[in-house]
ZAGUMAR-447667 format. One record per residue (C-alpha): x negated, y, z negated; residue in one letter. Coordinates in steps of 0.02 Angstrom, whole numbers, padded with zeros to 5 digits, always signed. Example, Ala and Ser with C-alpha at 12.3 -4.5 7.8 and 13.67 -1.06 7.14 Angstrom:
2
-00615-00225-00390A -00684-00053-00357S 
This chain:
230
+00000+00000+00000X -00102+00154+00053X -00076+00299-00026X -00096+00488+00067X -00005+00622+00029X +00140+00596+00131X +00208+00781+00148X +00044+00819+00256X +00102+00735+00388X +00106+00830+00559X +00248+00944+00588X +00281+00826+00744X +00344+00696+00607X +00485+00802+00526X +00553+00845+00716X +00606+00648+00727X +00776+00632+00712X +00892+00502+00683X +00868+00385+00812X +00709+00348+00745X +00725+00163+00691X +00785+00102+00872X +00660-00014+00997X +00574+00141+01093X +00518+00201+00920X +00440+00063+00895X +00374+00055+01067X +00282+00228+01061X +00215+00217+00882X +00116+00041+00953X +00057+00154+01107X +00001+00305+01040X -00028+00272+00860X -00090+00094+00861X -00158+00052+01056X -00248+00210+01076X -00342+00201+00909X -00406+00020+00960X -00311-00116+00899X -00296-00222+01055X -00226-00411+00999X -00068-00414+01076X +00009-00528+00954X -00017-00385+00847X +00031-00247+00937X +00198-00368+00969X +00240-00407+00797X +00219-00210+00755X +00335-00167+00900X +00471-00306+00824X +00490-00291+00658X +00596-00138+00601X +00490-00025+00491X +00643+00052+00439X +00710-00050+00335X +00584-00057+00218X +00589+00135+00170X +00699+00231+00067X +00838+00255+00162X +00834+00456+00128X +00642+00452+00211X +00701+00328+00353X +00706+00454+00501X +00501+00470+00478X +00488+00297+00459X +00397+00292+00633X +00291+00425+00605X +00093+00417+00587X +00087+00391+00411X +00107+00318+00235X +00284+00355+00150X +00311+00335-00031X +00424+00200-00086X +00440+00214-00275X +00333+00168-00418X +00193+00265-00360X +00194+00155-00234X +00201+00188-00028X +00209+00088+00109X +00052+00096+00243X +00012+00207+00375X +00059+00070+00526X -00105+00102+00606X -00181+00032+00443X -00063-00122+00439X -00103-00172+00633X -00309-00146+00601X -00286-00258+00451X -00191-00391+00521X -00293-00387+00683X -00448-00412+00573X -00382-00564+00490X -00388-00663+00678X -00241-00767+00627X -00144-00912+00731X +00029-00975+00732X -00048-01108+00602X -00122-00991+00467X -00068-00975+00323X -00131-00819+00220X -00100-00740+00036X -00038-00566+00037X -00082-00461-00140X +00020-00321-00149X +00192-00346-00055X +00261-00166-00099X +00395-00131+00021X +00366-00312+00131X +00320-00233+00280X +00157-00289+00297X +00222-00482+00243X +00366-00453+00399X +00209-00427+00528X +00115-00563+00471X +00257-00681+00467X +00299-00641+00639X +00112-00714+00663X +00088-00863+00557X +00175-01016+00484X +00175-00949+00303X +00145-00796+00197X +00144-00808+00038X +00142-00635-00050X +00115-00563-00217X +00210-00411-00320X +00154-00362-00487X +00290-00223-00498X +00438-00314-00536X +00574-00188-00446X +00457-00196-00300X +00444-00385-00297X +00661-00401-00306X +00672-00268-00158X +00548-00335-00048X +00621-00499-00083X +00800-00443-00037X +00758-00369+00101X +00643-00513+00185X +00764-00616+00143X +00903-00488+00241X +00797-00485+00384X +00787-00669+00402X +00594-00685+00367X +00610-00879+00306X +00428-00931+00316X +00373-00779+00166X +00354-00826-00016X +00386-00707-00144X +00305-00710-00321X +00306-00578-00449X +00135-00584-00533X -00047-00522-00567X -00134-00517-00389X -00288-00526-00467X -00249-00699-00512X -00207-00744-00326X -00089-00925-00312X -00202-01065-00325X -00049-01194-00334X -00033-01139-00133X -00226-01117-00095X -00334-01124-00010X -00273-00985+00120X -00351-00963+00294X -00330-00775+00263X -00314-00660+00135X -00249-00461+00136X -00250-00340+00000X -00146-00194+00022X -00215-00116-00160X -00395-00061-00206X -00494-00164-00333X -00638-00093-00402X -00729-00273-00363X -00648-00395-00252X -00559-00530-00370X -00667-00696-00383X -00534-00790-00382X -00460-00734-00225X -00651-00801-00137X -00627-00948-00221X -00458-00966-00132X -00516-00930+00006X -00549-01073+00130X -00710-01108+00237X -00723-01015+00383X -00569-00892+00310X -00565-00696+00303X -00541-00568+00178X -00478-00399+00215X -00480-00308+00047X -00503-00109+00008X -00626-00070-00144X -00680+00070-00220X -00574+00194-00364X -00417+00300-00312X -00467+00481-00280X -00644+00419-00232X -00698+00367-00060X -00632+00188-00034X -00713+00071+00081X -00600-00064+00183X -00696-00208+00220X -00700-00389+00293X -00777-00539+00196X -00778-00685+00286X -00834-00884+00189X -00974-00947+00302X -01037-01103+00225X -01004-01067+00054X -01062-00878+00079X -00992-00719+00090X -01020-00615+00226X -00966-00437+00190X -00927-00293+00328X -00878-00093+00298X -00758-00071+00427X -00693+00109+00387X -00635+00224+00229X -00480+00197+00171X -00353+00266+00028X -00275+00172-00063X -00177+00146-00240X -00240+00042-00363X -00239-00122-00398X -00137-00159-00554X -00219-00292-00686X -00085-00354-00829X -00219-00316-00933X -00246-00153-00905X 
């Protein structure tokens, strides 16, 4: 869940009206948000174009929902610029047959694209109105093949590990251990670190023969990762 101030958004945004949610929305966010910046896997670019980003948001914020940018979504929380989601779904490489871990489901946008992707997502809320909303609304939608669990994403779900992939819409100071150990061999980690306010860093681990291989990819902002401990 990236967080930017979401009232510094272009003035372009606020002249959307409210035919925003339909198909040719869609269709021009992918081209001129998502194509032009790079992201070129057209499974991705697909799954963006499909799945309706506005019914994830607030229905009072829903004619920006296709807008270049993050939008708040309660709880301090906001649901990611879409540029953000495609670059970290098109880092993961998935297949039809992956099945990847999800910490931070927020609104359940990001767990929509990559279950238009893979066989299973399985996707982790540790705010509990959060968790029943995003569930409701997958659910709504008809997104059978996500899993839901209210819980400490620090913790990851080792009943349903290892994953082939794992996301992390949240900064961590550290990437969780445990979410490298449930990792599997050969799997990718997409994962911003670094403290809110500061200069985050989103990067790609991937487990090649027991070792981690870490890459910066770019600077990021997003809220913190919640611990139950903290």
């Amino acid at each position: 869940m990236s967080m930017v101030p979401w009232l510094a958004l272009s003035a372009a945004v606020f002249s959307m009206g409210a035919g925003a949610e339909d198909s040719s929305a869609r269709k021009e966010m992918v081209e001129s948000q998502i194509r032009e910046r790079g992201v070129l896997d057209e499974r991705v670019l697909a799954a963006m174009e499909k799945v309706p980003r506005h019914e994830f948001i607030p229905p009072e914020l829903r004619r920006f929902a296709y807008s270049d940018g993050p939008l708040p979504i309660g709880h301090g929380q906001t649901i990611s610029q879409p540029y953000i989601v495609a670059l970290m779904t098109e880092l993961l490489q998935l297949n039809r047959d992956s099945r990847v871990l999800e910490i931070g489901t927020g609104s359940g946008y990001q767990a929509a694209v990559l279950a238009e992707l893979v066989s299973d997502v399985y996707t982790i809320e540790i705010v509990a109105p959060l968790a029943l909303q995003a569930k409701e609304t997958l659910e709504r939608l008809g997104y059978r093949n996500v899993h839901t669990k209210l819980g400490d994403g620090y913790l990851g779900w080792p009943e349903a590990s290892p994953f082939d992939a794992i996301i992390v819409t949240c900064a961590p100071d550290n990437v969780p251990q445990k979410l490298i150990e449930q990792l599997r061999e050969g799997g990718r980690l997409v994962v911003p670190v670094g403290q809110y306010g500061d200069v985050q860093e989103l990067y790609l681990l991937e487990k090649i023969g027991g070792n981690i291989r870490r890459k910066a990819v770019t600077a990021v902002r997003f809220v913190p990762m919640i611990h139950k401990t903290q």
